[in-house]
C-alpha positions in Angstrom: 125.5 99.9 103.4 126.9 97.2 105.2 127.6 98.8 108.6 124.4 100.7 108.9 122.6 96.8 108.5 124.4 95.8 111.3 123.8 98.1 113.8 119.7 97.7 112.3 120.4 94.4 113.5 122.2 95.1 116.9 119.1 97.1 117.6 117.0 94.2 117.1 119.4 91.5 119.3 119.3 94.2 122.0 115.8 94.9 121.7 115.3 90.9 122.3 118.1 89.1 123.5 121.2 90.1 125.9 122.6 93.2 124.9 126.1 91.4 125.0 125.4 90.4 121.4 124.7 93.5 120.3 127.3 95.3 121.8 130.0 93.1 120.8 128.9 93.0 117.2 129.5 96.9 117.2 132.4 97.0 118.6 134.0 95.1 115.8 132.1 97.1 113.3 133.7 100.0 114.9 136.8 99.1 114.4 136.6 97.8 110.6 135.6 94.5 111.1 132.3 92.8 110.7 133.3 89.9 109.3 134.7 89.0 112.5 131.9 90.5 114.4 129.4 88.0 112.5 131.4 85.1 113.1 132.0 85.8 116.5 127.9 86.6 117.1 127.1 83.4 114.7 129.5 81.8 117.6 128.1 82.9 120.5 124.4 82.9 119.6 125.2 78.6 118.7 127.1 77.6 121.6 124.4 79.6 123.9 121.6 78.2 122.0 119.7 81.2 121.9 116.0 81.3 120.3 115.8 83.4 117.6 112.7 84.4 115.9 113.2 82.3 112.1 112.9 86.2 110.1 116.0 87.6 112.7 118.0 84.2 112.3 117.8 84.5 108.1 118.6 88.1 108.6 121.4 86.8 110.7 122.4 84.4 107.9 122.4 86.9 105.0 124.5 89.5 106.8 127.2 87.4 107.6 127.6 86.3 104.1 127.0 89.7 102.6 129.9 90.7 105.7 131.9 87.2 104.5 131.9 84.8 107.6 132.7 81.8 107.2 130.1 79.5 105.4 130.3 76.9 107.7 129.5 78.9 110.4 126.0 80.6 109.4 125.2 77.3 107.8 125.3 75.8 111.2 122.6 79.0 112.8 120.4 78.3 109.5 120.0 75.1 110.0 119.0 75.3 113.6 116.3 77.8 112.6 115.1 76.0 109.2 
């Protein structure tokens, strides 16, 4: 299940980054929407230019398609981890 994937994941950001991201990701899975939670982490983790680990930035990648973020936007995070 979707939701239960992203808050795997939000245990792993806050585990290893700024809770922040993790946080705000569950908030909008709380309230129904992810997509919008993916794009707004695929956001914020670009324009701060955080360092990801390459495994957490695909895993990254494939939940906000599998959630339905824009392509555009997790094609820019892959690309900075490829």
């Amino acid at each position: 299940m979707l939701e239960e994937r992203l808050r795997q994941l939000a245990g792993k950001l806050r585990e290893y980054h700024d809770p922040q991201y993790a946080d705000a990701l569950l908030v909008e899975a709380y309230y129904g929407e992810p997509t919008i939670g993916m794009e707004n982490l695929l956001d914020n983790l670009y324009d701060d230019e955080v360092t990801l680990d390459p495994a957490l930035a695909a895993e990254i990648v494939q939940l906000a398609r599998l959630a339905g973020a824009a392509e555009k936007k997790s094609e820019r995070l892959a690309k900075r981890f490829a």
